[in-house]
N, C-alpha and C positions, 0 to 999 in steps of 0.2 A: 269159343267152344266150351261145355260145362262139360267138367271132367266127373266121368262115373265114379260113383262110390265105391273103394275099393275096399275089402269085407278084412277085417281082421290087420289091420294096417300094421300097428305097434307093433304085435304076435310076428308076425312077418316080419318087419324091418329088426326088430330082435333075434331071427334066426338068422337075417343078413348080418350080422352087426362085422363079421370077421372081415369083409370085404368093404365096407365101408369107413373111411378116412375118420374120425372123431377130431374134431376142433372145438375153440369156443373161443366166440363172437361178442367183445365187449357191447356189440350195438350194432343195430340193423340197420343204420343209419349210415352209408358208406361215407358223408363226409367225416363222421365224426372217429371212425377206425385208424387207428396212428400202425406204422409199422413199428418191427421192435422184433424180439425172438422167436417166432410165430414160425418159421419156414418149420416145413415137413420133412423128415429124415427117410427123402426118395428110394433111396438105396436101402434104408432098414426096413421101409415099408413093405417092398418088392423083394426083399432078401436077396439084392443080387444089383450089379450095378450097368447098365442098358439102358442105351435112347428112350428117353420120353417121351410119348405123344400122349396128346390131349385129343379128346371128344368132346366139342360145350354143348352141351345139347342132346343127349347121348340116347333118349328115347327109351324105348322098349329093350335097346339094344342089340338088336337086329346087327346093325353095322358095325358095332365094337368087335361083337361076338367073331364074327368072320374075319374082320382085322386081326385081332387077337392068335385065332387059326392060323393064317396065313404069316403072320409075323411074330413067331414063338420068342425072335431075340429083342425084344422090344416092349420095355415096362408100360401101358396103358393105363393111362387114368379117365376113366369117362365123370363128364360133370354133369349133372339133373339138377333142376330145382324143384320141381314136382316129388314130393314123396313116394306118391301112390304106381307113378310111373317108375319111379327108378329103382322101388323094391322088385318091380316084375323087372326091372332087368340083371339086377342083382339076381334072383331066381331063377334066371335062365343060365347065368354063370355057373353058377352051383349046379344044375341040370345036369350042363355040357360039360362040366368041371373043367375051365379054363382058368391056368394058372396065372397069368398076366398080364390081370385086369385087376384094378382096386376103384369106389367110386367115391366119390365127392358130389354129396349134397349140397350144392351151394351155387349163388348166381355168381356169374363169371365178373364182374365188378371187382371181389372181392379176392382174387387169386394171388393180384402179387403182392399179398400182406402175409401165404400161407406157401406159396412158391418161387423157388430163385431165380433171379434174374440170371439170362441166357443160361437155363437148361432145360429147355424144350426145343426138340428137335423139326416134332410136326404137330398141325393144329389142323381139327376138323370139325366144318359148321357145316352140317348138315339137315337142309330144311328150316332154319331158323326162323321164329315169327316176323314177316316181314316190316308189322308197324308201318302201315303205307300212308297214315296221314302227318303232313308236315309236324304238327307240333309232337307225335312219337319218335323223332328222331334219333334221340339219343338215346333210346332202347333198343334200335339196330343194333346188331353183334359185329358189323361192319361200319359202323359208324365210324368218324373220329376218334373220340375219347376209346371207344375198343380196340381200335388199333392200337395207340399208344399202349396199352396193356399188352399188345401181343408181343409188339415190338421189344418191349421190355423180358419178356418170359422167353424169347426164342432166341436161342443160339444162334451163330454165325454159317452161314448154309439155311437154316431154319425155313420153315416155309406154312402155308396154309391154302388148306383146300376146302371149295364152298362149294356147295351144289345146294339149287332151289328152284322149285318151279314156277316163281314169280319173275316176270319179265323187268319190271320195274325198279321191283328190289334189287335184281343184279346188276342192272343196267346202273343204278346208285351205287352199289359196290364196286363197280370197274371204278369207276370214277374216282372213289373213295380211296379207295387202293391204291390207286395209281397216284392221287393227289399227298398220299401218306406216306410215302417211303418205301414203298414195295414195286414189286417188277412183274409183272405180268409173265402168267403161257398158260398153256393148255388150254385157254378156251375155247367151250363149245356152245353152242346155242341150241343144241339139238342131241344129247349124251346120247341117249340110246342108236341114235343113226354112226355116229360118232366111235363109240364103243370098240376098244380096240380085245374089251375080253376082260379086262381084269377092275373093272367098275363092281365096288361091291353095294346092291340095293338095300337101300334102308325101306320101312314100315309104310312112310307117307309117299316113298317116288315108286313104291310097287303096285300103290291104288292110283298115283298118276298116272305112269304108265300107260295102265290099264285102263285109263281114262281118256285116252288119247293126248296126255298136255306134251309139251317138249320136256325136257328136264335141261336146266342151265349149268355149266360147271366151271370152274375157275381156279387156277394157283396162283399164290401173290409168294413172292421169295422176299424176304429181307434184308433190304439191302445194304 
């Protein structure tokens, strides 16, 4: 999909700049990133100290936004790699003026050089690119090597929750999950039939939906 020109990009992400995490990245080259003092001061960022959860993927932020509502005690970090998308979502925070949310520009590869091992509470892949042919496999956000990452970042209790309208990609993540050290529940094959009420709809499952697809959903606990 070729993502629209977004008009004024810099100007905008400069007016985001207060909500957006600042790092730097000796190299875009993920083997070549050594760890070393790099973790983020969670608690000075958020001015206050409360469960982490993570968003990888985090969109337009649609979903963060209503997470963030509903879970006021609870420090949010949503992750984009898209610029142009994660200013508007940046922008919609500011909007709604929600105070705890902070985002990170960056592909999820690269988190546990900039975050600490077990303390993140909850992880949420929402819609992820499914990457359906055999040799993109290791840019699944379920893949192996992404586990391991999660595993490493998520607390004791810790958990992660997937939703996506691809049959095959989940059907790869059950497996995946299951093969990787996590525990399965809640799935469904069907959310919206499923839906007990408190499912909050992101950007891309509101035009599925609407589309007539199933929507897939899943918890892996760490075990």
């Amino acid at each position: 999909m070729r993502l629209r020109r977004i008009n004024n990009l810099e100007a905008r992400r400069e007016a985001c700049s207060a909500l957006r995490i600042e790092y730097n990245l000796p190299s875009l080259n993920f083997s070549e990133v050594q760890g070393g003092d790099n973790y983020f001061d969670i608690d000075g960022i958020f001015g206050r100290s409360n469960p982490l959860v993570l968003e990888i993927g985090c969109g337009k932020g649609q979903f963060v936004c209503e997470y963030a509502k509903r879970n006021p005690h609870k420090n949010i970090l949503a992750v984009e790699c898209v610029r142009g998308v994660l200013v508007e979502a940046c922008e919609r925070v500011i909007l709604e003026n929600i105070p705890n949310i902070r985002f990170l520009e960056m592909k999820a590869e690269y988190l546990p050089f900039f975050i600490r091992e077990n303390s993140v509470a909850e992880i949420y892949l929402n819609f992820s690119t499914p990457y359906p042919k055999a040799k993109q496999e290791k840019h699944r956000l379920t893949s192996p090597a992404f586990l391991e990452i999660y595993k490493m970042l998520l607390c004791d209790g810790g958990f992660i929750t997937q939703k996506t309208d691809n049959r095959k990609f989940f059907e790869y993540s059950l497996e995946s999950f299951s093969q990787n050290g996590f525990t399965l529940s809640d799935i469904s094959l069907d959310l919206h039939s499923d839906d007990n009420g408190d499912n909050i709809v992101t950007e891309y499952e509101q035009k599925f939906v609407e589309m007539g697809m199933p929507i897939y959903k899943l918890t892996a606990h760490k075990q």
